[in-house]
N, C-alpha and C positions, 0 to 999 in steps of 0.2 A: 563587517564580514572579514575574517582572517582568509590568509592563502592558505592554498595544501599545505605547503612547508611549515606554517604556525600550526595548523590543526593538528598534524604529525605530533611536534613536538609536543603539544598536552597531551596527546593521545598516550604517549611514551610516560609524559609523568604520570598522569594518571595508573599507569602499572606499576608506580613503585609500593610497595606496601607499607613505607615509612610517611605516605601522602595521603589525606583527607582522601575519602571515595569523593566519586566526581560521580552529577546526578546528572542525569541523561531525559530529556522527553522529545515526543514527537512532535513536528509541525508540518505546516503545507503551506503553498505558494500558490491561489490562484490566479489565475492566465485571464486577466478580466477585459477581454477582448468582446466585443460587442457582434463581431463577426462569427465567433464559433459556432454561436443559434443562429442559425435565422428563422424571423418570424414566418409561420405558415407554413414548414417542414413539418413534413410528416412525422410522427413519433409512436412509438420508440423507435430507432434508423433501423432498419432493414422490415418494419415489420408486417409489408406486403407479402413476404417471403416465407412468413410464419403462419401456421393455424390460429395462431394467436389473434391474428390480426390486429389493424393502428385501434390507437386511442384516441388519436383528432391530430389538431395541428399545433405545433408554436405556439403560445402567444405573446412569448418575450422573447429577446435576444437574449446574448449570455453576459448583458452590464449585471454587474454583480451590485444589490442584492438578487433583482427583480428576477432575473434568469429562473429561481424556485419557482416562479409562480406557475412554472413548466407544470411541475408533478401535480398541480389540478387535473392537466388532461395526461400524464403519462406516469403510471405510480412508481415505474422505476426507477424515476428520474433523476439524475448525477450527471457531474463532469468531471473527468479525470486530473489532477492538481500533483505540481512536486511537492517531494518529500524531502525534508529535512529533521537531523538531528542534531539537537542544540543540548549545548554543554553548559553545564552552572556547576560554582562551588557549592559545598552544601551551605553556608551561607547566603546563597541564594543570586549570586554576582555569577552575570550571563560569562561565559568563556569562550566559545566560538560556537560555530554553526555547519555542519556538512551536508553538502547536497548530494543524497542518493540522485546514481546517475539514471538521468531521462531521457526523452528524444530531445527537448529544448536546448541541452547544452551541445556545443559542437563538438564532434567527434567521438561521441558514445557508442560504442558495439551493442550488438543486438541485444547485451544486458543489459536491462532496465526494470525501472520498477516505479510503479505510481501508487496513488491510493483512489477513492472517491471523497467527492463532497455535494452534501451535505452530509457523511456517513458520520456518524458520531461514536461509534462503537469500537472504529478499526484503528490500526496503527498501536497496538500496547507492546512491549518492550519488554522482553526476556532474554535473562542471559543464561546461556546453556549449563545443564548440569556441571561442568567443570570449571564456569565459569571464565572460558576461555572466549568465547561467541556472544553476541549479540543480537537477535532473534526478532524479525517481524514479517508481518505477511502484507502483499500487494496484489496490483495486477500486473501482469507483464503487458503493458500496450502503453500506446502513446499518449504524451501529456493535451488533454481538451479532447478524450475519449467520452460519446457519451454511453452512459448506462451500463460503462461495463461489471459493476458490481451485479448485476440481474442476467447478465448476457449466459451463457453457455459454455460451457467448454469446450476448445474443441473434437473431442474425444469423448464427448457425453452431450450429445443433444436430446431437447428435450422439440418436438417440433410445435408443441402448445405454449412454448415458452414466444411473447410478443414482441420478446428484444431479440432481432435477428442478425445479431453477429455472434461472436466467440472469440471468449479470450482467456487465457491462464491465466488461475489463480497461483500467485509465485510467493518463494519464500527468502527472503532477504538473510545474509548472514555477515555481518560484519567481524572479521577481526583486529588482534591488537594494533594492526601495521597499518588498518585504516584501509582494508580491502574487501571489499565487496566478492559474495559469492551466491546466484540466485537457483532456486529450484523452481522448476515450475512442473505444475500438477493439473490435474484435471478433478480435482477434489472439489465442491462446493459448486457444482456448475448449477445456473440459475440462482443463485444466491452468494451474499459477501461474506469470505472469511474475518475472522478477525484475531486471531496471535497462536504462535506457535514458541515450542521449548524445544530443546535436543537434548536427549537424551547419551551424551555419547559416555558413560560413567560404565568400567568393569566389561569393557568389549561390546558395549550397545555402540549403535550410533542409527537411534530411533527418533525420525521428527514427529511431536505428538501436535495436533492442529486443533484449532477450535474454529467453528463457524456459526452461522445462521441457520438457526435449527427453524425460526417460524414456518409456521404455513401457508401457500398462498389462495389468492380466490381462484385464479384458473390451476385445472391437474394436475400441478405438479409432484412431481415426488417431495415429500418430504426427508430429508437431508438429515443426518445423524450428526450431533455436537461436535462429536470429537472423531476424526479420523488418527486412522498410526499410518505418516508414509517413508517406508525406507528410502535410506541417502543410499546414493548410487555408490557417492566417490567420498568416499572419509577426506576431511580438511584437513591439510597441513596443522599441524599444534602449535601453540605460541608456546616461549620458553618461561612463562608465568602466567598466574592467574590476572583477570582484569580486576583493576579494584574501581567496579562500577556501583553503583546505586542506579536504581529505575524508577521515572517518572512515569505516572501514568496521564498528563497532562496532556494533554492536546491544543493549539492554536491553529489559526490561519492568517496567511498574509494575504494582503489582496495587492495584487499589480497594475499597474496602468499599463494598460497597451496602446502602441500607437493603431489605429482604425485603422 
């Protein structure tokens, strides 16, 4: 793992346009804590609260793998993991590793951003029409959140929905200087996004979003592919293009936690 100061610095080379594109993909770290689940909790959490009502109980902790064998009794079932983006030359030699900021690390403001797991669809990687930005979608809530890919917005309930909490679905935007800029939206409530573009080219500055269009067994509405949600605050410009390449790879780490 490099410091900020070394990821800085490739991040700088990587802008010069006389240097090999640098390929980028997503990863995750989960919180393999045995204590997150516990066995014989009701699930999905809140969902005495909902028309929906429970699905049964627990019947794993969250030791990873076994924790899945949840979504037997709860179909929405996820836990919220950090996110990481890792650097390789295109030869294919790892570079560093940056961790979008969470609740885990100390000292993080209310900006944050997670993903789920086992979601295998989320987390893809675009870089904005100008090629100035970096572009992925999350949740805004905290790391060992569960269900929040299924949960609600809060700003669009749905009250048949069985996961009874709510949480933003957010849009991540990295640029050249290695700074984090998050939107969050109420787009895709009850279901999980999965990547978004910017449009900022010729006086736009349009974020076009992709989600989970399926259907589900209880009422829900069914949710449109692709929303358009306007940026509020135009970002700052860098003073070049990034000369990135995009992985669409995805891994996980798994952590040991002390119990």
């Amino acid at each position: 793992m490099f410091s900020p100061a070394e990821f800085l610095l490739a991040l700088k080379t990587a802008l010069s346009s006389s240097r090999p594109a640098t390929w980028w993909s997503a990863d995750l770290s989960y919180d393999n804590n045995p204590n997150n689940v516990q066995v014989g909790e009701l699930l999905p959490p809140n969902c005495s609260r909902t028309q929906g009502g429970c699905s049964g109980n627990a019947t794993n902790d969250s030791t990873y793998p076994y924790v899945f064998n949840n979504a037997l009794v709860d179909g929405s079932f996820g836990i919220t993991p950090a996110i990481y983006l890792d650097q390789y030359t295109p030869a294919g030699l790892f570079v560093n590793s940056l961790e979008v900021p969470n609740s885990s690390q100390k000292g993080v403001p209310k900006d944050q951003l997670v993903t789920s797991f086992s979601s295998k669809s989320e987390l893809a990687l675009n870089l904005s029409l100008d090629g100035h930005y970096l572009k992925f979608r999350g949740y805004y809530a905290a790391v060992d959140t569960l269900d929040a890919s299924n949960s609600n917005t809060p700003l669009e309930i749905d009250p048949t929905n069985p996961v009874g909490t709510s949480y933003y679905r957010a849009t991540a935007q990295l640029d050249g200087h290695g700074k984090f800029r998050f939107t969050a939206t109420n787009a895709y409530s009850g279901n999980n996004r999965r990547s978004a573009i910017l449009n900022n080219t010729n006086g736009a500055n349009l974020l076009n979003a992709a989600g989970n269009a399926e259907p589900r067994s209880s009422p829900h509405k069914r949710k449109p592919w692709w929303r358009k949600i306007p940026v509020l605050r135009r970002p700052l410009p860098v003073s070049m293009p990034l000369n990135w390449a995009i992985s669409s790879t995805r891994s996980a780490r798994i952590l040991t936690s002390a119990a």
